[in-house]
C-alpha atoms as one frame of an Amber mdcrd trajectory, in Angstrom:
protein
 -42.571 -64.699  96.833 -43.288 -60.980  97.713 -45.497 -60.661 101.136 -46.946
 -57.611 102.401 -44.908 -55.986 104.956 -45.995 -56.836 108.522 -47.076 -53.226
 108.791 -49.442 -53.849 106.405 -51.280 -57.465 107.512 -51.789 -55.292 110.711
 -53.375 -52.378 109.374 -55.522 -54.628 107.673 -56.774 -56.585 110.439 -57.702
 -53.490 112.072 -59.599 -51.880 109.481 -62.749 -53.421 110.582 -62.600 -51.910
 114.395 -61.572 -48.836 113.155 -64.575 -48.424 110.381 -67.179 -48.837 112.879
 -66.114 -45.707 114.586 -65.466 -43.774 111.663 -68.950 -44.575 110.179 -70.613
 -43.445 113.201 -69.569 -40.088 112.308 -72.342 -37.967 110.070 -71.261 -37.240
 106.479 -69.959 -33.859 106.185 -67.163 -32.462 104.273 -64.279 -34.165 105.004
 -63.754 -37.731 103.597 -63.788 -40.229 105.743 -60.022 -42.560 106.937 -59.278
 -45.072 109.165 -56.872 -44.932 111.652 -54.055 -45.350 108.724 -55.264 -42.894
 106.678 -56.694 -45.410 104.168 -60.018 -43.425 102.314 -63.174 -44.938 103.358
 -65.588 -44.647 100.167 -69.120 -45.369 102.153 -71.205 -47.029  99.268 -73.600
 -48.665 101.962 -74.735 -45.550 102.739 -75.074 -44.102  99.238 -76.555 -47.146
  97.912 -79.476 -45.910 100.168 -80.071 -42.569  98.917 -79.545 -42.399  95.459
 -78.684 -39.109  93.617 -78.835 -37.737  90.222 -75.035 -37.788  88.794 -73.620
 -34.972  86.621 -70.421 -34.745  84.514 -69.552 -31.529  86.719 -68.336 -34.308
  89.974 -66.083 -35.270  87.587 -63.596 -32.872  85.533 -64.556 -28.973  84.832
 -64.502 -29.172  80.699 -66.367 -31.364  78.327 -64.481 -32.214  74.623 -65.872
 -33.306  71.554 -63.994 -35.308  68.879 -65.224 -36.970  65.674 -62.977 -39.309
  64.233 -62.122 -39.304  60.993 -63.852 -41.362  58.334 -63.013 -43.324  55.928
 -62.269 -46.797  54.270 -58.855 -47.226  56.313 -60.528 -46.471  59.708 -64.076
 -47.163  60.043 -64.513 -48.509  63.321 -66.691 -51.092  64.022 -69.770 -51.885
  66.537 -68.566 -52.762  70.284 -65.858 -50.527  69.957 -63.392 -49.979  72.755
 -61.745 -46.592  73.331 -58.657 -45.513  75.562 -56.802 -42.453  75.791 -53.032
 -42.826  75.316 -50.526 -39.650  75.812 -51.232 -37.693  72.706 -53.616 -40.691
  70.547 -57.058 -41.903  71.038 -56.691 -45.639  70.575 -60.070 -47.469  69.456
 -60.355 -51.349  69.315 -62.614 -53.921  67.737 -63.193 -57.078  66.323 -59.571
 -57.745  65.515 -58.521 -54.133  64.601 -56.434 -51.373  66.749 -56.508 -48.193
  65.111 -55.096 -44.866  66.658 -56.098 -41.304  66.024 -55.166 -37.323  67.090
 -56.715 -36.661  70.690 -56.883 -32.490  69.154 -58.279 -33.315  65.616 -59.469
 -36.983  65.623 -57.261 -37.224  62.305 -56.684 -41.091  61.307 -52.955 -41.724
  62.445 -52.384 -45.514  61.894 -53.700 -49.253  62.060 -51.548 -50.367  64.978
 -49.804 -53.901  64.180 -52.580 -56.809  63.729 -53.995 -60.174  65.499 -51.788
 -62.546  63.741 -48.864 -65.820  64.444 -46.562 -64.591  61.820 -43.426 -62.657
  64.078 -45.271 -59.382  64.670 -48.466 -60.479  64.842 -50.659 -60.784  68.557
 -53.606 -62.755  69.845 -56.161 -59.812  70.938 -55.931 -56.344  70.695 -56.340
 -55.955  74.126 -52.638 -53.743  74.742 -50.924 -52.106  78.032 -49.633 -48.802
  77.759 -46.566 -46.971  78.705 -47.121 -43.438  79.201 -43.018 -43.264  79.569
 -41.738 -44.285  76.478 -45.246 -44.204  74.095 -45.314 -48.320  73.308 -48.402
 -50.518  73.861 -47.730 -53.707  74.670 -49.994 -56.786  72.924 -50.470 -60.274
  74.402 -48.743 -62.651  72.098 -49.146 -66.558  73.578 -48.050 -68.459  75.086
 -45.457 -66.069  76.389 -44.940 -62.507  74.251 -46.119 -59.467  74.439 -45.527
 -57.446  71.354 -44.461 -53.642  71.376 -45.675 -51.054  68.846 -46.039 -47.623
  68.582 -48.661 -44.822  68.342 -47.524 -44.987  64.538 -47.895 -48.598  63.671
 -44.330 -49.217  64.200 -42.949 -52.606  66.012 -40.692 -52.234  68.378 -39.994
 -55.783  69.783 -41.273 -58.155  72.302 -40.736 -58.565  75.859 -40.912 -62.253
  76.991 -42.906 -63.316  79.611 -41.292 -65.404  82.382 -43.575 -68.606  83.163
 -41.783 -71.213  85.176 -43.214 -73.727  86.991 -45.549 -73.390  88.816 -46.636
 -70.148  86.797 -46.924 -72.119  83.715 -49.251 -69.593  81.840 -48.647 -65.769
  81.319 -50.456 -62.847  82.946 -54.303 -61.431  81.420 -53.333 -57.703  82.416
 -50.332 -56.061  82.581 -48.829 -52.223  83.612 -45.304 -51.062  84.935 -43.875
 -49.511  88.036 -40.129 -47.836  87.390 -38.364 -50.820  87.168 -40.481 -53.646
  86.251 -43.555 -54.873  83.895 -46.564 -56.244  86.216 -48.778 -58.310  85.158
 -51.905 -60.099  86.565 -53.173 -63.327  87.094 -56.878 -63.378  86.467 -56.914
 -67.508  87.474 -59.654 -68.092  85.099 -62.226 -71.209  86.147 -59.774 -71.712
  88.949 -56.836 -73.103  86.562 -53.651 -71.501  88.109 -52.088 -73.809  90.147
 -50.118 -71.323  91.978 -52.216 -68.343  94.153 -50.080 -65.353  93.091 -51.905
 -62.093  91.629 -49.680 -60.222  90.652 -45.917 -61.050  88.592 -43.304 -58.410
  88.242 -40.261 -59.287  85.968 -37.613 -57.468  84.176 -37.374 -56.192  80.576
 -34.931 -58.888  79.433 -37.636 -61.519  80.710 -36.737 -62.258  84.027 -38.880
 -62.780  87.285 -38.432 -60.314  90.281 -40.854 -61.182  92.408 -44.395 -62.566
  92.743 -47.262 -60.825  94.340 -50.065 -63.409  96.378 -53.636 -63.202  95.769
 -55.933 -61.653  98.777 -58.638 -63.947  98.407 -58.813 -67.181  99.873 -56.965
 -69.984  97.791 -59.236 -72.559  96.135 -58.595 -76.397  94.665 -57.245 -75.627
  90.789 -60.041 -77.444  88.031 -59.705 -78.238  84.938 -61.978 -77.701  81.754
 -63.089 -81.937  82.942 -64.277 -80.243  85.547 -66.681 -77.732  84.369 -70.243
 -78.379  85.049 -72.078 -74.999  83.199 -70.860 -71.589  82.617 -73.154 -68.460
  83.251 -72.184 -65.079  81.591 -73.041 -61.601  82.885 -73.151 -58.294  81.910
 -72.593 -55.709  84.594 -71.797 -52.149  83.134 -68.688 -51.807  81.546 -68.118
 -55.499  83.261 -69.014 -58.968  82.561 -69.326 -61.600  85.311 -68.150 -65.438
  83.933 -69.887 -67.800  86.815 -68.570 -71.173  86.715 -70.269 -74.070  88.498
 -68.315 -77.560  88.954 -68.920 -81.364  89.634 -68.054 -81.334  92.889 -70.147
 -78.863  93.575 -68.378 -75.928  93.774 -67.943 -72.157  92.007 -65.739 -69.236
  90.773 -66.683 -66.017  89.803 -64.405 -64.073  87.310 -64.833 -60.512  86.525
 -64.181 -59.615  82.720 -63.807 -55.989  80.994 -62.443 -54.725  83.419 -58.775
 -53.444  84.415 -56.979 -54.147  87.608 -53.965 -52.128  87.164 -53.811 -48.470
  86.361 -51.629 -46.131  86.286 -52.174 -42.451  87.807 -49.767 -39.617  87.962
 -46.776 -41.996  87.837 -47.957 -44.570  90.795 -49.348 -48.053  89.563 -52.333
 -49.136  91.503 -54.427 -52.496  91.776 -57.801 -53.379  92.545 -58.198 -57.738
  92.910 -61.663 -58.059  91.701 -64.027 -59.131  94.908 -61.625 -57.702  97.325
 -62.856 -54.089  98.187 -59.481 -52.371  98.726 -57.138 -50.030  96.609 -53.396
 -50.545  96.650 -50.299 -49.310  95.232 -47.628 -51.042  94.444 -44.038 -49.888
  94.639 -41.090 -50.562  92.058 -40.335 -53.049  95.293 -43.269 -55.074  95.246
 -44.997 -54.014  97.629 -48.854 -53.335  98.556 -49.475 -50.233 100.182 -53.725
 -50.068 101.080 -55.283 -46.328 100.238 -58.604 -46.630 100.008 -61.165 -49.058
 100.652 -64.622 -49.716  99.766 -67.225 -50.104 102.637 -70.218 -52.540 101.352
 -71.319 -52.852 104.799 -73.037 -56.599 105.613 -73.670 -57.140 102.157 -70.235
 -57.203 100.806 -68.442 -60.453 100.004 -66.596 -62.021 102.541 -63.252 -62.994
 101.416 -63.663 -66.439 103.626 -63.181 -69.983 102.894 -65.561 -71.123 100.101
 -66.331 -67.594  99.432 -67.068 -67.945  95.786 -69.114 -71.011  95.565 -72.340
 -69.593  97.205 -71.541 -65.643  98.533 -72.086 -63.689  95.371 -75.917 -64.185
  95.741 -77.368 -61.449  97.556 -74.413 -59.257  97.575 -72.837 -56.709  96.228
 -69.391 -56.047  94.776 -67.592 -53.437  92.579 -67.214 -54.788  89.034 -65.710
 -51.647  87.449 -63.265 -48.444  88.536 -61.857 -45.315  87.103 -59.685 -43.564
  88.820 -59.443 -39.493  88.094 -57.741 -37.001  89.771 -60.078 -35.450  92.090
 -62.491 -38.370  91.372 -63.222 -41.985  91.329 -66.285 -43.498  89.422 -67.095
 -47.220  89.701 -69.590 -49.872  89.153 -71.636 -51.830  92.190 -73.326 -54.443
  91.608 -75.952 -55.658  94.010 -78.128 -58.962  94.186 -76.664 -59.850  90.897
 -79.305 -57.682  88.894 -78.722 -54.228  89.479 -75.858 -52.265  88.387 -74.898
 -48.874  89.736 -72.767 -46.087  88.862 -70.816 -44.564  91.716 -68.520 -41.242
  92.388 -66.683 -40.708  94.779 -65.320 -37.249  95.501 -61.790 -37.591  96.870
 -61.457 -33.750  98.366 -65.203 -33.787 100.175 -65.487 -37.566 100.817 -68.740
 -37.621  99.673 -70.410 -40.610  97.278 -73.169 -40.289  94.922 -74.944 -43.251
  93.086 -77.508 -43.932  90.800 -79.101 -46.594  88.068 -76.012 -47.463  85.271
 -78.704 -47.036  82.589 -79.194 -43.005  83.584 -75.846 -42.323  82.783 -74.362
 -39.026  84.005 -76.138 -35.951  83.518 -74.136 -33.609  81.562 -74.164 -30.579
  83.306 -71.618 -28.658  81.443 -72.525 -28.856  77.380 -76.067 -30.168  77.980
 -75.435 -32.903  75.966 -76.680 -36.353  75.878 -75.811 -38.213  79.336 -72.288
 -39.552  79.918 -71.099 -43.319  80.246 -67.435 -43.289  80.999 -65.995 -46.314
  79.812 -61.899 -45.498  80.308 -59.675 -42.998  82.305 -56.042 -41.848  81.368
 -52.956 -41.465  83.507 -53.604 -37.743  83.247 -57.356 -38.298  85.081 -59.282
 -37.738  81.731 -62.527 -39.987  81.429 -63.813 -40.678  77.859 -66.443 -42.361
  76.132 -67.558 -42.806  72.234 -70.850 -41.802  71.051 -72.378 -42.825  67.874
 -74.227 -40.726  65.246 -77.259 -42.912  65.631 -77.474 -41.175  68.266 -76.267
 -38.059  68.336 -78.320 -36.886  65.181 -82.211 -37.678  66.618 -80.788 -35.639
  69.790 -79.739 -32.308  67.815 -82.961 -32.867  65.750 -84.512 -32.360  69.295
 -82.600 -29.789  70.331 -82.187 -27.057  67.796 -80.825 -25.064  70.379 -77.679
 -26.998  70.224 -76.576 -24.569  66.798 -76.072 -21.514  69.173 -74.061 -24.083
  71.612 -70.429 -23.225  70.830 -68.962 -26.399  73.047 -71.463 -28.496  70.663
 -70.112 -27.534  67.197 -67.908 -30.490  66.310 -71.569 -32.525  66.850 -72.771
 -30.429  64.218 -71.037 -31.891  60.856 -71.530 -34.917  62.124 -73.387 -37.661
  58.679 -74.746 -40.905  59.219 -72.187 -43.033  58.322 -69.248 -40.563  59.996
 -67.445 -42.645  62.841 -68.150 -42.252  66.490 -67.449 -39.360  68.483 -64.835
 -39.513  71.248 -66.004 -37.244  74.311 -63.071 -36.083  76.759 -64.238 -35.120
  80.231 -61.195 -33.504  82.040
């Protein structure tokens, strides 16, 4: 089992001491570090003076692009949308269809939900930005490869030995290895590992331990009620049992990204960044300061902390900017951005959006982020049509002209903010 180097566990323990006396100095325009250099991303402060944010924190250019319609690719209600290398990848209810990122042209119905050989259980995929394949969760132990075109390529097994037992919920890829991630739904892993790496021929390399404090494994016997949660882009699954107890399981969201060729991970509830090298290891680079309202990774943390708190349920990580979700007294969701060059944080209400500063348009909800830092989001002509009647101005707009031809029963459009 993989530790963190010693190096690490030290730098840790001292990140408290050191934040107090970086937060005593005034926000200017340097971000703020500890003494290791790990980003400080001050949302106690921000929380208390909420701004207005605008597409402009984060990219410089503003895309629109209408997918193509028809009876092959009409995508559904509660669409998801990811972009992947040189395709826009949309999922829902069962389907995974991929499209041009230029022209929004139809490309291909990407493999289907299925137990014949090719088929998966969700079309919920990992990408590889190296070789073009997204990878589908096929239980108990698969994960099927296609391509961009529909084309399989394969599967990759899964290695679950005792005392894994079940497969990963999320997975990504450093140079060597496949990662994937152990969400320990309702408290049902019997191990207290996060993260998995293993080989391409199915082997284990090394195992990864949780960060937050290990709790009793339960079983669906065990289960006393269930809340569900939406946060955002999030959803919270609250779990109370017999005995008394809780867990708290974050859903929608992604723990492992990709960015510029480094894989990084975010444990939900635990309010620092890592990457992790093609060893194994966790290297902390940023962290985020909730200040005394943030959940204390202690003992019976989840049964009782999560009320009056808050947490980040959601991140995107860009280039030159980070936004993310906080959620605070388990009511209010915010949007953050965080300005990696300046160090400086802005939040505001989820429901406002982000203003779009750039086109003018209607306000931004980024819902995904690729490798290459660019956020997207898919908006619907329901939508977009009352808004240009509104704005007859828009005509002259030449950044708004693929909005124009848009009909009432065209498919979403995908908007690209790089």
């Amino acid at each position: 089992m993989k530790k963190l180097k010693q190096s690490v566990f030290m730098r840790k323990r001292n990140v408290c001491a050191v934040l107090f006396v970086c937060l005593l100095a005034a926000c200017g325009g340097n971000p703020k570090t500890t003494a290791d250099s790990l980003s400080v991303i001050d949302v106690k402060s921000a929380i208390e003076h909420p701004t207005e944010l605008k597409v402009s924190q984060l990219g410089q250019t503003v895309r629109y692009v209408p997918l193509e319609t028809g009876d092959s690719c009409f995508v559904g209600n509660r669409s998801q949308i990811r972009i992947c290398g040189k395709n826009i990848i949309v999922t829902f209810e069962g389907n995974c269809l991929s499209f041009d990122r230029e022209t929004g042209r139809f490309i291909a119905r990407i493999g289907h939900v299925g137990d014949d050989p090719q088929g998966y259980s969700s079309t919920e995929f990992s990408y590889d930005d190296r070789n073009g394949l997204f990878y589908f969760i096929r239980q108990p132990n698969l994960l099927q490869k296609y391509d961009a075109q529909g084309n399989y390529h394969g599967s990759v097994t899964v290695p679950t030995p005792p005392p894994l037992n079940a497969m990963p919920t999320d997975y990504s890829f450093t140079e060597t290895s496949l990662v994937g991630y152990y969400a320990n739904m309702g408290r049902q892993d019997a191990h207290h590992n996060a993260l998995l790496l293993f080989s391409a021929d199915g082997q284990v390399v090394d195992t990864i331990p949780s960060r937050l404090p290990a709790l009793s494994a339960m079983t669906v016997v065990d289960i006393a009620g269930i809340s569900v949660m939406k946060f955002g882009e999030a959803g919270a699954i609250l779990i109370r049992y017999k005995d008394g107890s809780a867990s708290a399981n974050l859903a929608g969201t992604r723990p492992l990204w990709r960015r510029d060729g480094q894989l990084h991970f975010k444990e939900p509830f635990n309010d620092t960044l890592y990457t992790v090298s093609a060893g194994g290891d966790l290297a902390p680079y940023a962290l985020f300061d909730m200040g005394d309202r943030g959940v204390r990774l202690t003992g019976d943390w989840e049964s009782h902390d999560l009320n009056g708190k808050q947490f980040i349920v959601f991140t995107l990580e860009g280039r030159n900017a980070l936004f993310f979700q906080c959620v605070t007294e388990l009511e209010k969701t915010l949007n953050g951005i965080y300005d990696k060059t300046a160090g400086t944080v802005y939040m505001a209400p989820e429901a406002d959006g982000l203003t779009d500063d750039l086109t003018g348009f209607l306000p931004f909800h980024p819902s995904s982020c690729s490798e290459q830092g660019e956020f997207a989001s898919l908006v619907w002509s329901e939508k977009i049509l009352p808004w240009l009647d509104e704005h007859p101005e828009a005509k002259d707009n030449p950044a708004l002209k693929p909005l124009l031809e848009i009909g009432e029963e065209d498919n979403p459009v995908v908007v690209i903010v790089q």
